[in-house]
Kinemage of the C-alpha trace (Angstrom):
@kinemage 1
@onewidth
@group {chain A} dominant
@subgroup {mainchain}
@vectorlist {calphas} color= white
{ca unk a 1} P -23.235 2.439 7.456
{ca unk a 2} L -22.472 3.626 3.665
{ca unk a 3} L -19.930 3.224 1.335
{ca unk a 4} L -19.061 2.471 -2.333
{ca unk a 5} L -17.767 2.353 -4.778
{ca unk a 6} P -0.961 -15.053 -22.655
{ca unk a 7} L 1.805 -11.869 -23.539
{ca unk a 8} L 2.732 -11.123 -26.987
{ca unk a 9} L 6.474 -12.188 -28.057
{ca unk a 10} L 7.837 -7.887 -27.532
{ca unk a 11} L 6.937 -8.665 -23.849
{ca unk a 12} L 4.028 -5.920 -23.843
{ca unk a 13} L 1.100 -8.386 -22.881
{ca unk a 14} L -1.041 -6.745 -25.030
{ca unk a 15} L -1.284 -3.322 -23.634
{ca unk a 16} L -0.064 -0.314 -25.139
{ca unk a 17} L 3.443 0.494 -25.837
{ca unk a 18} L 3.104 3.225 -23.250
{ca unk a 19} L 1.942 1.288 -20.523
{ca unk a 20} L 4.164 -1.364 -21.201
{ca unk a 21} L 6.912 1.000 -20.903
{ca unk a 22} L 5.756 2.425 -17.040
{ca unk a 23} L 5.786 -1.264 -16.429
{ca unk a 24} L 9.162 -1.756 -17.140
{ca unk a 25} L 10.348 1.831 -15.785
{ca unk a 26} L 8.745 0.643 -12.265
{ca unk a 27} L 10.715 -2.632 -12.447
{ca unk a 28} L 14.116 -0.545 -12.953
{ca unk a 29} L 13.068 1.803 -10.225
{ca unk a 30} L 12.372 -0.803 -8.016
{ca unk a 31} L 15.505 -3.081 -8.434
{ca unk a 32} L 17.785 0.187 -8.187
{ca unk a 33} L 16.053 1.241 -4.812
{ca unk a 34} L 16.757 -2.528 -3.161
{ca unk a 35} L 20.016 -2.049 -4.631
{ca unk a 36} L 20.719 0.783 -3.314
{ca unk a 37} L 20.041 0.353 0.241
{ca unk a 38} L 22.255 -2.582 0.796
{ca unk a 39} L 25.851 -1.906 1.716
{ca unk a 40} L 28.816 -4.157 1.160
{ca unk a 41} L 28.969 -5.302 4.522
{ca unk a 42} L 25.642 -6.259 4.925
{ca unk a 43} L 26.205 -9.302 2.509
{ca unk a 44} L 29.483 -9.895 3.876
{ca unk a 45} L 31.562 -8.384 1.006
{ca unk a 46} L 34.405 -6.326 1.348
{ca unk a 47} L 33.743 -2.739 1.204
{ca unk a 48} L 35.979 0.073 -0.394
{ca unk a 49} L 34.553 2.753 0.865
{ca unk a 50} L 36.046 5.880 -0.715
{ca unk a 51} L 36.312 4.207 -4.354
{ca unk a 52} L 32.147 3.431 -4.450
{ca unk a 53} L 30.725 6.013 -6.946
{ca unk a 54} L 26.972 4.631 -6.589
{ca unk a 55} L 25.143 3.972 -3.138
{ca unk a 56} L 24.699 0.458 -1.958
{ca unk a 57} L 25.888 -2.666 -3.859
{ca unk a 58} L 27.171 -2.898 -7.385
{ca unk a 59} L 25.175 -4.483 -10.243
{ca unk a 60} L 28.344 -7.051 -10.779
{ca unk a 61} L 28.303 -7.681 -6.767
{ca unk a 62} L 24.270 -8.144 -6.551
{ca unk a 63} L 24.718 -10.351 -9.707
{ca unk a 64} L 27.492 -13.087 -8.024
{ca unk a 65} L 24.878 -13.053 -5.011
{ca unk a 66} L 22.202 -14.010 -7.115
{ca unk a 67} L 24.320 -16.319 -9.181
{ca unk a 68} L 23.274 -14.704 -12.505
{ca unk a 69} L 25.493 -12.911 -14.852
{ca unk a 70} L 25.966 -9.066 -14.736
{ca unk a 71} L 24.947 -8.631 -18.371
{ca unk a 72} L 22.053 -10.639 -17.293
{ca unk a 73} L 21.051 -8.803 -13.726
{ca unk a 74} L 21.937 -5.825 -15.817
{ca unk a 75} L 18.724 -6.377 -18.606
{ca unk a 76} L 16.448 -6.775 -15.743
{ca unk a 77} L 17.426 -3.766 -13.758
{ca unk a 78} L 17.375 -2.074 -16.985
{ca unk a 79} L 13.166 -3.666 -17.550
{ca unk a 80} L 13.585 -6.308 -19.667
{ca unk a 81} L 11.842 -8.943 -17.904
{ca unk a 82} L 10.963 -10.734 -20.338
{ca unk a 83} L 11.117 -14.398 -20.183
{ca unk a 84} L 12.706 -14.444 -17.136
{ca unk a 85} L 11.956 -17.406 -14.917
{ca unk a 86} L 10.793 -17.243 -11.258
{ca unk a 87} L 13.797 -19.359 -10.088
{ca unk a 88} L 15.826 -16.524 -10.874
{ca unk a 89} L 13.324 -13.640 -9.494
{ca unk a 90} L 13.676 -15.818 -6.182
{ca unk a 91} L 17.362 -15.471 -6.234
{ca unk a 92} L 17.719 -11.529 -6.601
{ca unk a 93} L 15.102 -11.279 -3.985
{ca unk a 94} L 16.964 -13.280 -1.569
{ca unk a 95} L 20.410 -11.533 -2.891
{ca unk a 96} L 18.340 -7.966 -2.136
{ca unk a 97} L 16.910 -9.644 1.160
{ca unk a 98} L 13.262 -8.559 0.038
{ca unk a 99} L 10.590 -9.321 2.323
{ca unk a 100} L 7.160 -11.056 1.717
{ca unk a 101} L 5.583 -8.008 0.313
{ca unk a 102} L 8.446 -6.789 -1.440
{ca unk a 103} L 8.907 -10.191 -3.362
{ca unk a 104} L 5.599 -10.251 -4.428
{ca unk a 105} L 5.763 -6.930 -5.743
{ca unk a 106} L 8.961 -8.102 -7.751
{ca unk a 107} L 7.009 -10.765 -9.135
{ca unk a 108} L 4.135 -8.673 -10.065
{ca unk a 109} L 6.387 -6.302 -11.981
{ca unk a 110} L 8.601 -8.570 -13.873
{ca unk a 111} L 5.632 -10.871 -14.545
{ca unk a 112} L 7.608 -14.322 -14.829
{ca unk a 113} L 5.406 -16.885 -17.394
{ca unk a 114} L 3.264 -18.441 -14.594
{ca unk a 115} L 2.169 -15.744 -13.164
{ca unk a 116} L -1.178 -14.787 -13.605
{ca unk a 117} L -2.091 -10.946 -15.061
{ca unk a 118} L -5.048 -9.898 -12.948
{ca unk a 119} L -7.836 -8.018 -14.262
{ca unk a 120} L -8.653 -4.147 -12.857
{ca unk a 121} L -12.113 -3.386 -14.861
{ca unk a 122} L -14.138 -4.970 -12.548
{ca unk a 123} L -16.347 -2.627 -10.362
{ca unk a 124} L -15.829 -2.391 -6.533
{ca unk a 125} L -18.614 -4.071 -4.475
{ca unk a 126} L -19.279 -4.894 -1.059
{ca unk a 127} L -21.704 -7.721 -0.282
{ca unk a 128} L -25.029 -7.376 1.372
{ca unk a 129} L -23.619 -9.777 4.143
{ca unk a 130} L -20.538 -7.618 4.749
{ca unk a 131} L -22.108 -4.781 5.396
{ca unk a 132} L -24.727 -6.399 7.992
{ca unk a 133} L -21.321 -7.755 9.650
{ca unk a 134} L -20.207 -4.489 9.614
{ca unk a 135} L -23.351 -2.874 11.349
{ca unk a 136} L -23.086 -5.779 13.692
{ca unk a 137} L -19.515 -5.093 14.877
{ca unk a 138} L -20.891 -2.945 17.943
{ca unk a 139} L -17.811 -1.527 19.786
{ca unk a 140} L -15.549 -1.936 17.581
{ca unk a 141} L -14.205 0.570 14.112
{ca unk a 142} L -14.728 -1.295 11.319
{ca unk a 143} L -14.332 -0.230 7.158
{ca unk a 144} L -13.551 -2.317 4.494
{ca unk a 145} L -11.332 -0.825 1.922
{ca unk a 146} L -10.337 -1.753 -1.871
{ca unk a 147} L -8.769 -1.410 -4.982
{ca unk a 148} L -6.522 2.300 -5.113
{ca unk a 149} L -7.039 2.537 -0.989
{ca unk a 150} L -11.205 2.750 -1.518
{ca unk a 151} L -13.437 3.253 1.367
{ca unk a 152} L -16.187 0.681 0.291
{ca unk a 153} L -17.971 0.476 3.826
{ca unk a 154} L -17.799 1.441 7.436
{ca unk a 155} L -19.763 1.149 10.637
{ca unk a 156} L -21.035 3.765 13.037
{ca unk a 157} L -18.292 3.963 15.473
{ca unk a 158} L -15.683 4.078 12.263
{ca unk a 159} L -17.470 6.996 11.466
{ca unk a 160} L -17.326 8.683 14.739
{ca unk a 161} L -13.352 8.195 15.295
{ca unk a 162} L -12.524 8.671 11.526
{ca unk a 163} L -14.814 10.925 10.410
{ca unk a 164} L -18.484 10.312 8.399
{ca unk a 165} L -17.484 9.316 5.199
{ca unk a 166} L -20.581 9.452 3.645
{ca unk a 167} L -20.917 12.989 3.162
{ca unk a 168} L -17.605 12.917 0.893
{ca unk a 169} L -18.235 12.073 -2.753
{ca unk a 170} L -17.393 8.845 -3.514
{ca unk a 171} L -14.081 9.532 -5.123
{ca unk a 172} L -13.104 10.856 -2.031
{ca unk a 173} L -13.922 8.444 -0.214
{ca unk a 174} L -10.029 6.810 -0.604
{ca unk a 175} L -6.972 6.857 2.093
{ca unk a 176} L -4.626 8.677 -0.003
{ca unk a 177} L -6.636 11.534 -0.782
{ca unk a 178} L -8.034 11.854 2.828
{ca unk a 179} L -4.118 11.253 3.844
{ca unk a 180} L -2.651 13.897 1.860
{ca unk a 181} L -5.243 16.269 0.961
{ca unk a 182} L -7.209 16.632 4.534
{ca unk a 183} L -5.334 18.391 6.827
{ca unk a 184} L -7.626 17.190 9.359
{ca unk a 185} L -6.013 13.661 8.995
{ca unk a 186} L -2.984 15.029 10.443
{ca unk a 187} L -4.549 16.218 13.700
{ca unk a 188} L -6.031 12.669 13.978
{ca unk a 189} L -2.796 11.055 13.610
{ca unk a 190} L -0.517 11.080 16.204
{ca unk a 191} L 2.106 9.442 14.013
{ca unk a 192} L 0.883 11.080 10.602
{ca unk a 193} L 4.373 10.127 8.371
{ca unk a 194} L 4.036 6.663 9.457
{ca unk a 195} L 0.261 6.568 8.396
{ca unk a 196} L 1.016 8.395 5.057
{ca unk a 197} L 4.095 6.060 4.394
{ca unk a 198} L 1.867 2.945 5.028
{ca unk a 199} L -1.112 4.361 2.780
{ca unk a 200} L 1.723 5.375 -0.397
{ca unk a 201} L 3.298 1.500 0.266
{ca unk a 202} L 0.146 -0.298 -0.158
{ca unk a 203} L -0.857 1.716 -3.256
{ca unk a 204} L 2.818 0.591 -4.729
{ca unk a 205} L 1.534 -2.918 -4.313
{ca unk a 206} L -1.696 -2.187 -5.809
{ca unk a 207} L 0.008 -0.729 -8.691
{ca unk a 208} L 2.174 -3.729 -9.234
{ca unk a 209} L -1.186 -5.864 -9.406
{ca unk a 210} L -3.109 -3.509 -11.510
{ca unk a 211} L 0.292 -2.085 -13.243
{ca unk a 212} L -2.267 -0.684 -16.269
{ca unk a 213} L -5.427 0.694 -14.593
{ca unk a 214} L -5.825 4.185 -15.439
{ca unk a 215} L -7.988 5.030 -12.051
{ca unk a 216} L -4.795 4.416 -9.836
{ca unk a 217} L -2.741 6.567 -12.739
{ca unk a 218} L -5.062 9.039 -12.652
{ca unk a 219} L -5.056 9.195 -8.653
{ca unk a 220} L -1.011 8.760 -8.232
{ca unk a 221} L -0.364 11.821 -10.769
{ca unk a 222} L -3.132 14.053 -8.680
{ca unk a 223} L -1.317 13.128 -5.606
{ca unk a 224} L 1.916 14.042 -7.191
{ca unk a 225} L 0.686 16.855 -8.657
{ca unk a 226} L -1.135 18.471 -5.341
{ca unk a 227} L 1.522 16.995 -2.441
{ca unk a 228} L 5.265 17.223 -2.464
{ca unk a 229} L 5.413 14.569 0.554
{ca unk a 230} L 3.439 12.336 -1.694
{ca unk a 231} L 5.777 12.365 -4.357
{ca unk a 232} L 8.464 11.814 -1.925
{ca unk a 233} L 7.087 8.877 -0.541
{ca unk a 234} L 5.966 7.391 -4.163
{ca unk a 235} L 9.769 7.824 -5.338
{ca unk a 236} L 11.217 5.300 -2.446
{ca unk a 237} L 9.206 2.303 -4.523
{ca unk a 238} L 8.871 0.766 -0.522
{ca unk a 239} L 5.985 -1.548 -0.541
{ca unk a 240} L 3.869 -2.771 2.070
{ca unk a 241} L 1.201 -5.584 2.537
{ca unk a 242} L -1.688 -4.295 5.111
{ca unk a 243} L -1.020 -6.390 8.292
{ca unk a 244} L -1.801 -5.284 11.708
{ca unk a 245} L 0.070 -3.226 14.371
{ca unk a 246} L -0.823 -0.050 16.495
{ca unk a 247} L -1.961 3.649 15.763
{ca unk a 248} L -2.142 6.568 18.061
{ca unk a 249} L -4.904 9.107 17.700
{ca unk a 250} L -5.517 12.281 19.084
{ca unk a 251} L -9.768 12.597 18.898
{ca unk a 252} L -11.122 16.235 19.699
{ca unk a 253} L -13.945 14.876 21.637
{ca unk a 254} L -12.218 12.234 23.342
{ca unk a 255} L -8.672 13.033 23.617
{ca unk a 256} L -5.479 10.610 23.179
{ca unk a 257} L -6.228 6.925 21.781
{ca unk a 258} L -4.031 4.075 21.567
{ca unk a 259} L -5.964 1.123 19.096
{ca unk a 260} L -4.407 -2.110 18.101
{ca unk a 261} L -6.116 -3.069 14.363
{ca unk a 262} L -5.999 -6.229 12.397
{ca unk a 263} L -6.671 -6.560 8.604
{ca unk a 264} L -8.386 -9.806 7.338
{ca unk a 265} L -8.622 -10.121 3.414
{ca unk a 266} L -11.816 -11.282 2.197
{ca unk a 267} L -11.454 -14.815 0.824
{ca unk a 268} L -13.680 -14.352 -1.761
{ca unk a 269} L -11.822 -11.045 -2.596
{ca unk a 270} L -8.257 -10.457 -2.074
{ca unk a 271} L -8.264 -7.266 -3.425
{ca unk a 272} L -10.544 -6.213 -0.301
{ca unk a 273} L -9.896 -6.448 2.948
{ca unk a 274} L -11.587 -5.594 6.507
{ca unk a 275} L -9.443 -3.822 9.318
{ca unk a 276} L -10.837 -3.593 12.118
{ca unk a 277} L -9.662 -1.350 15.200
{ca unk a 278} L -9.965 -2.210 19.469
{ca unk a 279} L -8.399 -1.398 22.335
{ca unk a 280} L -6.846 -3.012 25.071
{ca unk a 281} L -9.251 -4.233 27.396
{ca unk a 282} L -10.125 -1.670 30.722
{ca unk a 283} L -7.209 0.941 29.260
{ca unk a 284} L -8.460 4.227 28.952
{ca unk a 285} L -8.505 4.119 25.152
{ca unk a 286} L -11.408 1.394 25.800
{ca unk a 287} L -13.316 3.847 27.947
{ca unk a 288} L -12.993 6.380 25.257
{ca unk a 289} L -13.756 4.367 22.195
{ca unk a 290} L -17.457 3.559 24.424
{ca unk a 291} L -17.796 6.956 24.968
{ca unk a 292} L -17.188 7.620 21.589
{ca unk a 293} L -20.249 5.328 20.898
{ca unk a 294} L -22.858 6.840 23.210
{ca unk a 295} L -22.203 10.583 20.847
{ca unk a 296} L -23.459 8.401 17.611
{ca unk a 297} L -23.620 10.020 14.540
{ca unk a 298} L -23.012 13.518 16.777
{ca unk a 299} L -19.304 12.408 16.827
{ca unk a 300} L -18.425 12.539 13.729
{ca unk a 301} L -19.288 16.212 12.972
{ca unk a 302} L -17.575 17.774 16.022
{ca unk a 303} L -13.867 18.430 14.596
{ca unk a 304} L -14.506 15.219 12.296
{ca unk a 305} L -11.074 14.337 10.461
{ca unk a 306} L -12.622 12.598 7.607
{ca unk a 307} L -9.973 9.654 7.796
């Protein structure tokens, strides 16, 4: 196993004018997307079809669901978040029927008084004990990932359905490069667009934690730069919190896999988080994922999809 790696009164926090500006550019975005998607009849309002110049709901008919005033609803669309309580943030995200995720991610952006700003210097670690867990975890594909969609660490059998990590360099070593920039990651993944969807959605709710680290910048404007479905994806603002559900995989020494995976965030670090993959018990996938164990390190070079 391997693996690495008090706001001033204009509302800035403290950061440069040009950050402060993305900031409130991402809250527009974001409040104009949930907009957008609702229609008139999904809130029970009347809808006058051929007279609606803008998709979705109005800004005066989101406003009387949120019991705010349209000049009011309008500022915050518009950014200006400033000062504005979390009473009212709970109200447009039940108006915009938000989910979990997507309300955090409002309250991230608009940055109400009492929440906290979180801090993105720090380096990325993994603990001594985590990685003997991970070694330990015979049988089953295990990684922990981080900050930006970081690979810190991985086990053997990770390696041998994913792909050995440790020969990339450790920059590399991240889901949404491997996503969008391996073509061997589509091979492995049966359902690619839902995997590539996921990875952009959980990197939207990094970047509403971490709204001014310049690693995630730097790795959102390569991605835009080198893949058009990337850029697609990034301009839908959907966000996602890492849960658990189902992926099908198509290995090249073992054929068709269907794994189940759960993600458990570290309590002693939210901002990483183990996910580890199984199958169902006696189902083929389960006979392959043991046969995938006896190849060892072999595994991963044979067709290896590095993801």
């Amino acid at each position: 196993m391997d693996g690495r790696m008090g706001g001033r009164e204009d509302g800035t926090d403290g950061v440069p004018e040009a950050q402060a500006l993305d900031r409130r550019a991402e809250l527009s975005e974001f409040l104009r997307t949930r907009r957008a998607r609702l229609q008139p009849a999904d809130v029970g309002l009347p809808d006058f079809g051929r007279h609606r110049r803008v998709p979705g709901l109005r800004r005066e008919e989101l406003a009387q669901l949120a019991g705010v005033s349209v000049a009011y609803y309008t500022r915050l669309e518009q950014g200006n978040g400033r000062n504005v309580s979390a009473e009212v943030l709970d109200a447009i995200a039940r108006a915009l029927r938000l989910t979990d995720a997507e309300h955090a991610h409002l309250m991230h952006l608009a940055k109400p008084k009492a929440h906290k700003k979180k801090k993105a210097g720090r380096p990325q670690s993994l603990r001594l004990g985590l990685r003997q867990l991970l070694d330990a975890m015979d049988g089953v594909p295990a990684y922990v990932v981080g900050r930006r969609a970081d690979i810190l660490g991985w086990n053997a059998l990770a390696a041998a359905l994913f792909g050995d990590w440790g020969e990339l360099a450790p920059k590399d070593r991240n889901w949404a490069r491997i996503s969008f920039l391996d073509p061997r990651s589509r091979e492995l993944f049966v359902d690619w667009e839902q995997k590539a969807s996921d990875v952009v959605s959980h990197l939207r709710m990094d970047a509403g934690c971490y709204p001014n680290d310049p690693q995630l910048s730097a790795l959102v404007g390569e991605l835009s730069v080198k893949s058009e479905e990337f850029r697609s994806l990034w301009a839908r603002h959907d966000v996602r919190e890492k849960g658990h559900g189902t992926k099908r995989m198509h290995h090249p020494l073992v054929g068709d896999l269907t794994l189940s995976y759960d993600t458990l965030r570290l309590p002693d670090d939210g901002d990483q988080s183990l996910i580890a993959y199984h199958a169902a018990p006696d189902s083929a996938s389960a006979q392959s994922l043991r046969l995938l164990a006896s190849w060892g390190k072999d595994a991963s070079s044979v067709g290896s999809a590095r993801s």
